[in-house]
Wavefront OBJ file of the C-alpha trace (Angstrom):
o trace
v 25.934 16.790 -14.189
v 22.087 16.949 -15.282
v 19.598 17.299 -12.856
v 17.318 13.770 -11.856
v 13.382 14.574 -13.210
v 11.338 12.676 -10.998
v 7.254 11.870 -11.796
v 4.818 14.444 -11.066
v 1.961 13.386 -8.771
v -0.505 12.604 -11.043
v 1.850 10.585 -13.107
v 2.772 8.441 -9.724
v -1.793 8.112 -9.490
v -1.742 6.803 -12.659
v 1.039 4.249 -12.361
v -0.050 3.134 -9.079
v -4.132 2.775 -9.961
v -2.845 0.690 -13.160
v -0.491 -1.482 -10.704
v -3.809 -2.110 -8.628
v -5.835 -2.776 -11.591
v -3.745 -5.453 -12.868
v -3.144 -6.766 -9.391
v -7.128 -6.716 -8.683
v -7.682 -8.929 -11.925
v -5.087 -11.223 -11.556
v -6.476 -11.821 -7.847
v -10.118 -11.843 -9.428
v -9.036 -15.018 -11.861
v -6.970 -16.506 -9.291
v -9.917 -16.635 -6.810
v -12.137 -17.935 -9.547
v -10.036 -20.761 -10.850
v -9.665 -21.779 -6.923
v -13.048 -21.910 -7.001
v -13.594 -23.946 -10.553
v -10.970 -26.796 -9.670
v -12.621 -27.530 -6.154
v -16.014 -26.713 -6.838
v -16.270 -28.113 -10.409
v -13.517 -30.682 -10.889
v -13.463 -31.533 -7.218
v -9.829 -31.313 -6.862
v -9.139 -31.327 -2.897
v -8.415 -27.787 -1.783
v -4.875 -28.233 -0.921
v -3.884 -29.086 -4.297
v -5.709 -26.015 -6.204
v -4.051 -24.015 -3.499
v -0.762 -25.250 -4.364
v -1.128 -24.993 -7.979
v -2.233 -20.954 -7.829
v 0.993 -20.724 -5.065
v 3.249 -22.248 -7.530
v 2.066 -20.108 -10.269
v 2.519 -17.118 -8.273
v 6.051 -17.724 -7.739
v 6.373 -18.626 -11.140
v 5.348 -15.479 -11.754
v 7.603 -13.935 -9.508
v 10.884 -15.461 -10.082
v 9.956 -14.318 -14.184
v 9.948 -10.724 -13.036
v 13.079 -11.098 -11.169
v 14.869 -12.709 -14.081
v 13.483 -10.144 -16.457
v 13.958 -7.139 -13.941
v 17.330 -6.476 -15.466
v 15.834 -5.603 -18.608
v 14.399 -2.520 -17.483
v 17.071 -0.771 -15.622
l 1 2 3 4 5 6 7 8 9 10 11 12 13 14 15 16 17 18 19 20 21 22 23 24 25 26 27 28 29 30 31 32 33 34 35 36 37 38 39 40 41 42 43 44 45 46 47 48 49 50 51 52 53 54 55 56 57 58 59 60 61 62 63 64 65 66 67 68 69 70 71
């Protein structure tokens, strides 16, 4: 039987600052095209709210279909 590696600690840093990273900018564009459809298009805020929920369960149910991939 081999033995399990597991990450050092400055491997687990780096993984987890580039998982923030990516989650900072998608929250970044996600604020800002909030703000462009009310502010700009005038959409009523309910509806731009819905339509950045619905993408980010879009999103989410993607990664679960595609999570098998990578184990």
């Amino acid at each position: 039987m081999t033995e399990k590696r597991y990450l050092k600690w400055y491997n687990k840093v780096g993984y987890g600052s580039g998982d923030i990273a990516g989650n900072v900018v998608y929250a970044f564009l996600s604020s800002f095209v909030m703000i462009y459809l009310t502010n700009t298009v005038g959409l009523n805020p309910g509806i731009s709210c819905r339509h950045s929920d619905c993408s980010f369960q879009t999103a989410g149910r993607c990664d679960g279909h595609f999570l098998w991939f990578f184990d």
